[in-house]
C-alpha positions as CSV (number, residue, x, y, z in Angstrom):
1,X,112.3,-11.9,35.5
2,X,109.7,-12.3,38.2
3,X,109.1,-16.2,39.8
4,X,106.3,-17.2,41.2
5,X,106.3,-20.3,43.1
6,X,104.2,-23.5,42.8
7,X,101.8,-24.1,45.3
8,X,103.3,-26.1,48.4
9,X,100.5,-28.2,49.2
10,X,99.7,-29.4,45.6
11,X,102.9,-28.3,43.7
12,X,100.3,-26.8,40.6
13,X,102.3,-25.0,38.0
14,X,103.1,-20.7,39.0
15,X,100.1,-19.3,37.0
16,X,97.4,-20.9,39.6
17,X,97.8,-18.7,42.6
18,X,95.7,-15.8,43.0
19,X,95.4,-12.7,45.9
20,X,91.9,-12.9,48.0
21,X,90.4,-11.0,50.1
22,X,89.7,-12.6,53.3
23,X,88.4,-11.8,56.8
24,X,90.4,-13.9,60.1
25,X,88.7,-12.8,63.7
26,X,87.5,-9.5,62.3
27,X,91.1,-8.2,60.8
28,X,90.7,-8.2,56.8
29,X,93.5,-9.8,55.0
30,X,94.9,-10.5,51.6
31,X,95.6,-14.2,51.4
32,X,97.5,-16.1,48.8
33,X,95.7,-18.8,47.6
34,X,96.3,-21.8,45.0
35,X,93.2,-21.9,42.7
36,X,93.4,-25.8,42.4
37,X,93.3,-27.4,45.8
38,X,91.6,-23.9,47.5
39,X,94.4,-23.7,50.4
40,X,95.6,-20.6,51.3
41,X,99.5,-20.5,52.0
42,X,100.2,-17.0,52.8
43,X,98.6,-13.8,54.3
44,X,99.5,-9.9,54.4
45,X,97.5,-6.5,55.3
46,X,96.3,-4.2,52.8
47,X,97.8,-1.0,54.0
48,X,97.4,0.9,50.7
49,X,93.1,0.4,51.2
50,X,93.5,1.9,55.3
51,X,95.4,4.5,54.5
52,X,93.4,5.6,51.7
53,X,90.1,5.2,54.3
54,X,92.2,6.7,56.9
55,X,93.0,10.0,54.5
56,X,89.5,10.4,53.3
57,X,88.5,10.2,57.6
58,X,91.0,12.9,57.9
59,X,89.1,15.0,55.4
60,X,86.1,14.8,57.1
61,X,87.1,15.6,59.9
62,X,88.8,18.7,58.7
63,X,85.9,19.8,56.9
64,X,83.9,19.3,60.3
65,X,86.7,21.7,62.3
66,X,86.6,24.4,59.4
67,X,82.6,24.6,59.5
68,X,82.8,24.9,63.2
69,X,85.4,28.1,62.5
């Protein structure tokens, strides 16, 4: 069973939070946020999306060395 807490600003029922994307000094974010009252109440990275950017950097780059061969 998963549980998904109510908001703790406006206690709204589980099903009104929601993942956003959001940007805080130039570092982009995921932020939980409650869809009724609009706060947010919790942030993380998205890892997954760098290292995915990261991997297809690293591809160019080895493409660039292998033409210069």
């Amino acid at each position: 069973m998963i549980y998904y807490p109510d908001c703790p600003f406006c206690e709204n029922s589980n099903s009104a939070l929601s993942i956003v994307d959001v940007e805080i000094n130039g570092i982009s974010l995921k932020a939980i946020c409650c869809n009724n009252c609009k706060k947010y109440f919790g942030f993380f990275q998205d890892v997954k999306t760098q290292i995915e950017e990261l991997k297809e950097e690293i591809k160019s780059l080895e493409s660039e060395v292998s033409d210069l061969t």
